[in-house]
TORKEZA-259045 format. One line per field, with one value per residue: residue number from 1; residue in three letters; x, y, z of N, C-alpha, C, O, CB in turn. Coordinates in Angstrom, 1 decimal. Glycine has a CB too. Layout:
BEGIN
i	[NUM;...]
aa	[ala;...]
n.u	[X;...]
n.v	[Y;...]
n.w	[Z;...]
ca.u	[X;...]
ca.v	[Y;...]
ca.w	[Z;...]
c.u	[X;...]
c.v	[Y;...]
c.w	[Z;...]
o.u	[X;...]
o.v	[Y;...]
o.w	[Z;...]
cb.u	[X;...]
cb.v	[Y;...]
cb.w	[Z;...]
//
This chain:
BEGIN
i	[1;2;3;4;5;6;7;8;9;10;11;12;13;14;15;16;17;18;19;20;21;22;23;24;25;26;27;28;29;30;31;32;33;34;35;36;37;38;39;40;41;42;43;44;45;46;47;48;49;50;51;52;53;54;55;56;57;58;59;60;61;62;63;64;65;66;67;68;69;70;71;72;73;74;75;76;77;78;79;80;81;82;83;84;85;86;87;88;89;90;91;92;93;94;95;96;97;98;99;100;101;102;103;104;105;106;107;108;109;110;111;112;113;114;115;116;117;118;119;120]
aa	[unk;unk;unk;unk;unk;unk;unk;unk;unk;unk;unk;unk;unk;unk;unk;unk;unk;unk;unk;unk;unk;unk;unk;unk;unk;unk;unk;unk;unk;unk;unk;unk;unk;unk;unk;unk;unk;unk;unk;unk;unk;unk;unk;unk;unk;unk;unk;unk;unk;unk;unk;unk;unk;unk;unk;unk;unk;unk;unk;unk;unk;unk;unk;unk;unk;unk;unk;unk;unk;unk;unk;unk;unk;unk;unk;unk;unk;unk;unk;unk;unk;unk;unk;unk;unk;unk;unk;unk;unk;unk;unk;unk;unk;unk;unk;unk;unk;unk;unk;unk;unk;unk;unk;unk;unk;unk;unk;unk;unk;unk;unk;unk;unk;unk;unk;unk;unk;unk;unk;unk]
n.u	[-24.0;-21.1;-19.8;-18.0;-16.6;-14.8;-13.5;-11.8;-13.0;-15.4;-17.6;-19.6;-19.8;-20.9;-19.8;-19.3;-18.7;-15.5;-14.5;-12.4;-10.4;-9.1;-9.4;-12.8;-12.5;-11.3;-13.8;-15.7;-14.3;-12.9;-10.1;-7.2;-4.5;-2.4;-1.3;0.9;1.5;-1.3;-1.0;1.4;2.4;1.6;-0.2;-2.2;-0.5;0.8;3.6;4.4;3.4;1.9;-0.9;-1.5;-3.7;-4.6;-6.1;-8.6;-10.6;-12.0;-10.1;-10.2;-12.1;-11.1;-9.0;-6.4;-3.4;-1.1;1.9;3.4;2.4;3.4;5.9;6.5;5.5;7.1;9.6;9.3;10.1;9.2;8.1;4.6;4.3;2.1;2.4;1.5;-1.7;-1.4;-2.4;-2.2;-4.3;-4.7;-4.1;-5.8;-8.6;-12.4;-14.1;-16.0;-16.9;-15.5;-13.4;-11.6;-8.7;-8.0;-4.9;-2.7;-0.8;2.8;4.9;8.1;9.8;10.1;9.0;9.5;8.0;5.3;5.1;5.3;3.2;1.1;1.2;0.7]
n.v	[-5.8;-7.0;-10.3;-12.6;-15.8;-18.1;-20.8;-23.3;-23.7;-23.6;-21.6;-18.7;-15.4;-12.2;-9.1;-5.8;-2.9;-2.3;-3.3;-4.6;-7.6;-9.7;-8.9;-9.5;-12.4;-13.0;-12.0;-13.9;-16.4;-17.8;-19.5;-18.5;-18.5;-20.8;-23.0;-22.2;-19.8;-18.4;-17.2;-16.1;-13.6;-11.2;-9.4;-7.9;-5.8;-6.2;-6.9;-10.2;-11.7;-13.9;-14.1;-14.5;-15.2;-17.3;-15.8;-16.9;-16.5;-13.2;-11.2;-8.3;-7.6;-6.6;-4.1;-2.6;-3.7;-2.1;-0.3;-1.4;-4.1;-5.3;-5.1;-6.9;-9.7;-9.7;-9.9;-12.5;-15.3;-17.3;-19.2;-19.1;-20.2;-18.6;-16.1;-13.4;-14.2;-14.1;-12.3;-10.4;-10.5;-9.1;-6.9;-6.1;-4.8;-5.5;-4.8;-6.3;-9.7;-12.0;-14.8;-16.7;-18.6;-19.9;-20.0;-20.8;-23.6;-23.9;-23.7;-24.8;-25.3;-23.6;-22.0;-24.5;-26.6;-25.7;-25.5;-28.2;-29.2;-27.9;-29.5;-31.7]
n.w	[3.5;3.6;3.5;4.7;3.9;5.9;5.1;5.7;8.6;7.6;7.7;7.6;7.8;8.6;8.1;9.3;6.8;5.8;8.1;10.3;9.7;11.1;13.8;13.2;12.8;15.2;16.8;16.3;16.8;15.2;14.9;14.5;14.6;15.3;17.5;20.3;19.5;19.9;22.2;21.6;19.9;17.7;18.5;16.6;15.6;13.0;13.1;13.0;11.4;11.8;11.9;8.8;5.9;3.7;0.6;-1.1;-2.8;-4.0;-3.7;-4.6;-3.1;-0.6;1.2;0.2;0.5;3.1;3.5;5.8;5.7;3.3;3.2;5.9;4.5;2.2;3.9;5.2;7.0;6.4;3.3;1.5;-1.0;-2.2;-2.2;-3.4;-3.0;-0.3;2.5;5.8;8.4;10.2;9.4;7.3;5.6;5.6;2.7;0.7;-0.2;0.4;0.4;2.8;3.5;6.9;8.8;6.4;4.9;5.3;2.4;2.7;0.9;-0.8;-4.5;-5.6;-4.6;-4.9;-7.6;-8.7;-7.5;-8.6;-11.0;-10.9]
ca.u	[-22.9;-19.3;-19.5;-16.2;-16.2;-13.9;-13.1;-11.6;-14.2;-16.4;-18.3;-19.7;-19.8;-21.2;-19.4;-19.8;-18.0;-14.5;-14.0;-10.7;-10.5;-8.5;-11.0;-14.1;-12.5;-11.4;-14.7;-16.6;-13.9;-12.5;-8.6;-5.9;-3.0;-1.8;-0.7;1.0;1.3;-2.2;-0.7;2.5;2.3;1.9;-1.8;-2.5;0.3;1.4;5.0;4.9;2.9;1.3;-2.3;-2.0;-4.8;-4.8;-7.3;-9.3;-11.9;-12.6;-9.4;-10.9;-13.2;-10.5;-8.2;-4.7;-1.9;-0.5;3.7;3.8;1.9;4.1;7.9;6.3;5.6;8.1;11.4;9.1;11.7;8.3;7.3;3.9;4.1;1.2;2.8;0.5;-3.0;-1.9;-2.7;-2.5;-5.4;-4.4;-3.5;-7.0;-10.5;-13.0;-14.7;-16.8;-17.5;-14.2;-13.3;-10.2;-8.2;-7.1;-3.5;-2.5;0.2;4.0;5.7;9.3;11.4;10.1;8.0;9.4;7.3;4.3;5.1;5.3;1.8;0.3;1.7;0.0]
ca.v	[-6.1;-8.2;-12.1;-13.4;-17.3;-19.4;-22.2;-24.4;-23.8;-23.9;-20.8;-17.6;-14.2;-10.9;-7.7;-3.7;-2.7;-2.0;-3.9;-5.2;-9.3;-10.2;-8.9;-10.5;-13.9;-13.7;-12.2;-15.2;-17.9;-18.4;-19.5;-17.7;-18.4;-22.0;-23.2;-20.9;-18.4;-18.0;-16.5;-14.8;-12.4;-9.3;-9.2;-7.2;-4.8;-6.4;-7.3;-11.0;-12.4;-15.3;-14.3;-14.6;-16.2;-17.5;-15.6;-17.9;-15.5;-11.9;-10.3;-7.2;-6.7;-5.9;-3.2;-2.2;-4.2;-1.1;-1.0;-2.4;-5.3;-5.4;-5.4;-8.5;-11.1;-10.1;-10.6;-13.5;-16.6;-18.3;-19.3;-19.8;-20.3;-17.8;-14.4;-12.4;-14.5;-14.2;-10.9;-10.2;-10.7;-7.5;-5.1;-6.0;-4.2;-6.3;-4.4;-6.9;-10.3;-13.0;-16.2;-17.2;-20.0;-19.8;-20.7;-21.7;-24.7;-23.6;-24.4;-24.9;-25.7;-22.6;-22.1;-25.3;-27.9;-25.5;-26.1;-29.8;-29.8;-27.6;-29.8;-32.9]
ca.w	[4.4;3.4;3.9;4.9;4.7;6.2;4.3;6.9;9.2;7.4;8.7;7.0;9.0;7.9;9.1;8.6;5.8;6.3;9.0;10.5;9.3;12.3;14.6;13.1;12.7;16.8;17.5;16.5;17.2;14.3;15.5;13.4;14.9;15.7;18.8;21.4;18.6;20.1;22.9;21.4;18.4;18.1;18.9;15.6;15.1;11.7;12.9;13.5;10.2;11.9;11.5;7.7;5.3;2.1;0.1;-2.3;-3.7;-3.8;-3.4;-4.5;-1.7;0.5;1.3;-0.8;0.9;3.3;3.6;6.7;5.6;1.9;4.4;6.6;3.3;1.1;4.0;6.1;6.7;5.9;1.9;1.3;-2.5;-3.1;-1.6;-4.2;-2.1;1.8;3.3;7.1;8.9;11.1;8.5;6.3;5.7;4.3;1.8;-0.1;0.3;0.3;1.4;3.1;4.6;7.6;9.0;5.5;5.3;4.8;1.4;3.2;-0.2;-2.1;-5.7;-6.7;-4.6;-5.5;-9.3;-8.9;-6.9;-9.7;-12.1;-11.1]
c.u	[-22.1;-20.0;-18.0;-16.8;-15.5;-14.1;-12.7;-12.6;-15.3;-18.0;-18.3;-20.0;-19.7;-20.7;-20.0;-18.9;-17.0;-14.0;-12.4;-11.1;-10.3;-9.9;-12.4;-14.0;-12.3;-12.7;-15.8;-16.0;-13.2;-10.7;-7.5;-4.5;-3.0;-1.0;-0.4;1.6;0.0;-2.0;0.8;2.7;2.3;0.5;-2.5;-1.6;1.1;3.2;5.2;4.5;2.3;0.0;-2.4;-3.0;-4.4;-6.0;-7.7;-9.9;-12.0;-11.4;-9.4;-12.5;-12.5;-9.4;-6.8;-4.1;-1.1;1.5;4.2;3.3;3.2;5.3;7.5;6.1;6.3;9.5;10.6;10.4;10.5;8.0;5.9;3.7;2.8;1.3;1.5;-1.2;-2.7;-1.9;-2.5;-3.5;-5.5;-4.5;-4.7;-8.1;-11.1;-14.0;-16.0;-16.3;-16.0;-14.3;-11.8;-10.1;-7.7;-5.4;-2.9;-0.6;1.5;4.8;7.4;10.4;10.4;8.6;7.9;8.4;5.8;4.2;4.6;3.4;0.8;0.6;0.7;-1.3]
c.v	[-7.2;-9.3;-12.3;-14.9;-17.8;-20.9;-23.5;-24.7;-23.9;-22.6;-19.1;-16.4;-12.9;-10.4;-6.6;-4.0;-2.1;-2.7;-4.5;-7.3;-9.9;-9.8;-9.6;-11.4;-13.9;-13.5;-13.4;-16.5;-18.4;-18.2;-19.2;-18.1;-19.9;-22.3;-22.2;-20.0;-17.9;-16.8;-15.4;-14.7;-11.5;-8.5;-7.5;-5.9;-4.9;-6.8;-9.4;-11.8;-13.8;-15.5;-14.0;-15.7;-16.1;-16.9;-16.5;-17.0;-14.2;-11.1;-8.6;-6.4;-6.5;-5.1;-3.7;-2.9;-2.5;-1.7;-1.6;-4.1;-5.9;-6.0;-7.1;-9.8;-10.7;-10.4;-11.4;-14.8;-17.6;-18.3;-20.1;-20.6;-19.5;-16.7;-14.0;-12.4;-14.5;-12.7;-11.5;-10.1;-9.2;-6.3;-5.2;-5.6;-4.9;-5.2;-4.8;-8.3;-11.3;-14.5;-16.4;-18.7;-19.3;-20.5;-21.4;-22.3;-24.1;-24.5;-23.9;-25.0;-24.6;-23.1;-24.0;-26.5;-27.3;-25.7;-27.5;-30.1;-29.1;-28.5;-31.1;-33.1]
c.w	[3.7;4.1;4.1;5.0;5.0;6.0;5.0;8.1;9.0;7.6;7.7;7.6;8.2;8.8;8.8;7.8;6.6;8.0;9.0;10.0;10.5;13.8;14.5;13.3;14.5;17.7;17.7;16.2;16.2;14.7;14.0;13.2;15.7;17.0;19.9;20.6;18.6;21.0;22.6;20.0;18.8;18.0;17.4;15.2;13.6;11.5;12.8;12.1;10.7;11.5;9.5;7.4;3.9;1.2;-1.0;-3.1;-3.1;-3.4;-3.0;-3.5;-0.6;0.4;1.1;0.8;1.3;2.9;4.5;6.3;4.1;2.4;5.2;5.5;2.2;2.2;5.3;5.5;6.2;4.5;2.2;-0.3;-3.5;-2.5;-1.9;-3.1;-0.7;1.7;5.4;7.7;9.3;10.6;7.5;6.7;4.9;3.9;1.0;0.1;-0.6;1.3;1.3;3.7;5.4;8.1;7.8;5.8;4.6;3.6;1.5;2.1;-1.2;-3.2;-6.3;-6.2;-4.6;-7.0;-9.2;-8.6;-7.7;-10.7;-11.9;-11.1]
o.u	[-22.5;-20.6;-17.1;-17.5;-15.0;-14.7;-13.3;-12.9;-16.2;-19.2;-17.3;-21.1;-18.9;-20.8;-21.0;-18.3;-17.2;-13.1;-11.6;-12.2;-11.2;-10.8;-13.0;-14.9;-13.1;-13.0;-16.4;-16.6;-12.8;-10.2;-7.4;-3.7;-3.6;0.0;-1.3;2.4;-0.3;-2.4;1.1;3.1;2.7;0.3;-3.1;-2.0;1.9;3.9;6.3;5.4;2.1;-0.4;-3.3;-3.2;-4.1;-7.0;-6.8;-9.5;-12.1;-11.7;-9.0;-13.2;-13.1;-8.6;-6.2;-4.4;-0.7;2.0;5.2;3.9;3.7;5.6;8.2;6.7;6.1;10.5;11.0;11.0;10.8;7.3;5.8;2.9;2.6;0.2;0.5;-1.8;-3.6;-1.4;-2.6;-3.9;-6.3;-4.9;-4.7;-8.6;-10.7;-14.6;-16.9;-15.2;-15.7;-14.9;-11.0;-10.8;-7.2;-5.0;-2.6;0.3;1.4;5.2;8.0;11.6;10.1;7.7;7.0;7.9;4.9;3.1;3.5;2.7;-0.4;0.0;-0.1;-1.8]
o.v	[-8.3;-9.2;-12.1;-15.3;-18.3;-21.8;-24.5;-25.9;-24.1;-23.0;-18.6;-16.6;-12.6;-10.6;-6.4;-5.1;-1.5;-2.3;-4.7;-7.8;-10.7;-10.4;-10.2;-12.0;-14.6;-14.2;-13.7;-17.4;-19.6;-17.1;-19.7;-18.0;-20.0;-21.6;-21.5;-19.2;-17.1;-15.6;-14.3;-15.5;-11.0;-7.4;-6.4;-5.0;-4.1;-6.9;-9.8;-12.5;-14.7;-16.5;-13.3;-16.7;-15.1;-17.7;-16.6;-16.9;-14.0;-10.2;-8.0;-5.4;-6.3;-5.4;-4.7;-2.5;-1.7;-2.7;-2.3;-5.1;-7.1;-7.2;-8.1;-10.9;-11.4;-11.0;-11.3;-15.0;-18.7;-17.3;-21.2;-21.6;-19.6;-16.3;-14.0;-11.5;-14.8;-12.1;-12.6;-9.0;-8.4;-5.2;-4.2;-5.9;-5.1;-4.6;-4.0;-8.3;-11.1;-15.0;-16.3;-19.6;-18.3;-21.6;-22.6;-21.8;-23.8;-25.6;-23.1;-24.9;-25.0;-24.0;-24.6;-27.2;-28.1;-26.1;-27.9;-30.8;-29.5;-28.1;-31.3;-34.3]
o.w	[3.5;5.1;3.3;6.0;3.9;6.7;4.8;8.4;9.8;7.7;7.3;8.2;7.3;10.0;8.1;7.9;7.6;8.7;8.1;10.2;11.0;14.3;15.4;14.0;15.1;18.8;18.7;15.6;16.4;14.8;12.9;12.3;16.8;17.3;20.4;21.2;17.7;20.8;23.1;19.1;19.8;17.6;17.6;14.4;13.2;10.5;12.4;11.7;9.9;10.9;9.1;8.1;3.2;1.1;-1.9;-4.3;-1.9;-2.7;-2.1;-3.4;0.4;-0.5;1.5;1.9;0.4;2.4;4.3;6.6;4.1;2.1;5.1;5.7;1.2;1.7;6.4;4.5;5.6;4.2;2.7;-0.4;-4.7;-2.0;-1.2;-2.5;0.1;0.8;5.9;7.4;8.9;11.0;6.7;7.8;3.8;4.8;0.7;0.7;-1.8;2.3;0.4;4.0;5.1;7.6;7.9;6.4;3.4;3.8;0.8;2.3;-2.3;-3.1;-6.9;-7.0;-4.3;-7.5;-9.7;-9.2;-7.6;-11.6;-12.8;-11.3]
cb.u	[-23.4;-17.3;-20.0;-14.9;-16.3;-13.6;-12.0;-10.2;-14.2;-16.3;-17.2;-20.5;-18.3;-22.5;-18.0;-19.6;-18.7;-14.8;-14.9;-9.9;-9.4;-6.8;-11.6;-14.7;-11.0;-10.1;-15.1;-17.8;-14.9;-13.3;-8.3;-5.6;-2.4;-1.0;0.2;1.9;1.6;-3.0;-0.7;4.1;1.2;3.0;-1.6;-3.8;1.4;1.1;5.9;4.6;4.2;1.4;-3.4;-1.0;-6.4;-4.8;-7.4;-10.5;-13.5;-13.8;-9.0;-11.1;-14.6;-10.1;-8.4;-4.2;-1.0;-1.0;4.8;3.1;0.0;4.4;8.1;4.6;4.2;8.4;13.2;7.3;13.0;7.2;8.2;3.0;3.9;-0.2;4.2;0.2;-3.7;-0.3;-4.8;-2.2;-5.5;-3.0;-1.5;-7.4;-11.0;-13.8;-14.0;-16.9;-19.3;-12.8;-14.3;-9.7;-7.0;-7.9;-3.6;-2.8;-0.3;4.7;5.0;9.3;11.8;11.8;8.7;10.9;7.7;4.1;6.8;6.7;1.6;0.4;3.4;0.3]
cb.v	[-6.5;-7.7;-13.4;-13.0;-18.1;-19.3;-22.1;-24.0;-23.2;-25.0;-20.8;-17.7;-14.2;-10.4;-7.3;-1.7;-2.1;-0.5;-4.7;-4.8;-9.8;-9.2;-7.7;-10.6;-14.8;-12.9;-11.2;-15.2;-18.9;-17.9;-21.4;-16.2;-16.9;-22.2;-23.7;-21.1;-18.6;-19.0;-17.4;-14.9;-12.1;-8.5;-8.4;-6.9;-4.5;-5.1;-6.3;-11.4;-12.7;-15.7;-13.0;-14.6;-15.9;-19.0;-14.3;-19.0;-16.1;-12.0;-10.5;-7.4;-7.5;-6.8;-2.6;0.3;-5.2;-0.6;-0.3;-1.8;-5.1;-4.1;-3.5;-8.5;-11.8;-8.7;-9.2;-14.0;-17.4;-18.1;-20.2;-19.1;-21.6;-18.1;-13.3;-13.3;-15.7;-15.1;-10.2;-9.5;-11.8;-7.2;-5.1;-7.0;-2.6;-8.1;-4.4;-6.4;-10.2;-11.8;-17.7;-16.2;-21.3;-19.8;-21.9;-20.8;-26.3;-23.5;-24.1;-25.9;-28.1;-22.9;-20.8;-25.7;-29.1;-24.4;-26.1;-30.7;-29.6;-26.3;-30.0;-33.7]
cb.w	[5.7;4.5;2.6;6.8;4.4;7.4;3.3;7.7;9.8;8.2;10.5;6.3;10.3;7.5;9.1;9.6;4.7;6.1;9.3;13.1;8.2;12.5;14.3;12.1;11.6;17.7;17.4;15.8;17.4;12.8;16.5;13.8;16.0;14.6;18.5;23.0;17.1;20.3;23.8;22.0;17.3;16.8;21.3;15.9;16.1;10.8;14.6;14.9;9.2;13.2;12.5;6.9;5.7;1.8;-0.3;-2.0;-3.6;-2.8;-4.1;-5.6;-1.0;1.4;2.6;-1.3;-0.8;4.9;3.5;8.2;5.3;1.1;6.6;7.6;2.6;-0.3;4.5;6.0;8.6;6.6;0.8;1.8;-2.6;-3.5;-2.4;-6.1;-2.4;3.4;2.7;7.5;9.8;11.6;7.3;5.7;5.4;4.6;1.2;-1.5;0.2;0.9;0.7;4.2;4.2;8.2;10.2;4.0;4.8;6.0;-0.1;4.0;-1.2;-3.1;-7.1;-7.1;-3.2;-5.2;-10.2;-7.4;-5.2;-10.1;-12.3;-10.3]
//
């Protein structure tokens, strides 16, 4: 069975294979969505982009980036500075065994104040 850890929480949770991400993390608590974007999204339909995560590890144990999910983080008004590592919580199957962040922190001025903070 897939491990998911969550890195902020601290917290490791085996699913079935193929499971939804978003589902597992709300079945055992793990909070996705920040404030009263708890209460308004789009409760897993992949339009609103709030329940993204930063993947750390294991990319490859989860399911191909559909096109609904591709259209939501390439025209979000939000930059994280690692497009390539957020996925949707909503729109993912975990596969094999990953660790995420949750609610990762917005890089508001673009690639460039991710350069600077790789730089140092």
């Amino acid at each position: 069975m897939p491990k998911i850890s969550f890195s902020r929480e601290k917290k490791v949770i085996e699913c079935e294979m193929g499971a939804n991400l978003r589902q597992v993390a709300m079945k055992n608590g793990i909070q996705l969505y920040p404030g009263m974007k708890k209460y308004f999204n789009c409760h897993g339909l992949g339009q609103c982009g709030e329940c993204r995560v930063h993947v750390l590890k294991g990319m490859d144990g989860l399911s191909p980036r559909g096109i609904k999910e591709k259209f939501r983080i390439a025209v979000s008004w939000f930059k994280f500075g690692h497009e390539q590592e957020v996925r949707l919580a909503c729109q993912t199957l975990v596969n094999g065994d990953v660790e995420v962040l949750t609610q990762p922190e917005f890089n508001w001025f673009g690639e460039r104040v991710a350069a600077k903070k790789a730089a140092e």
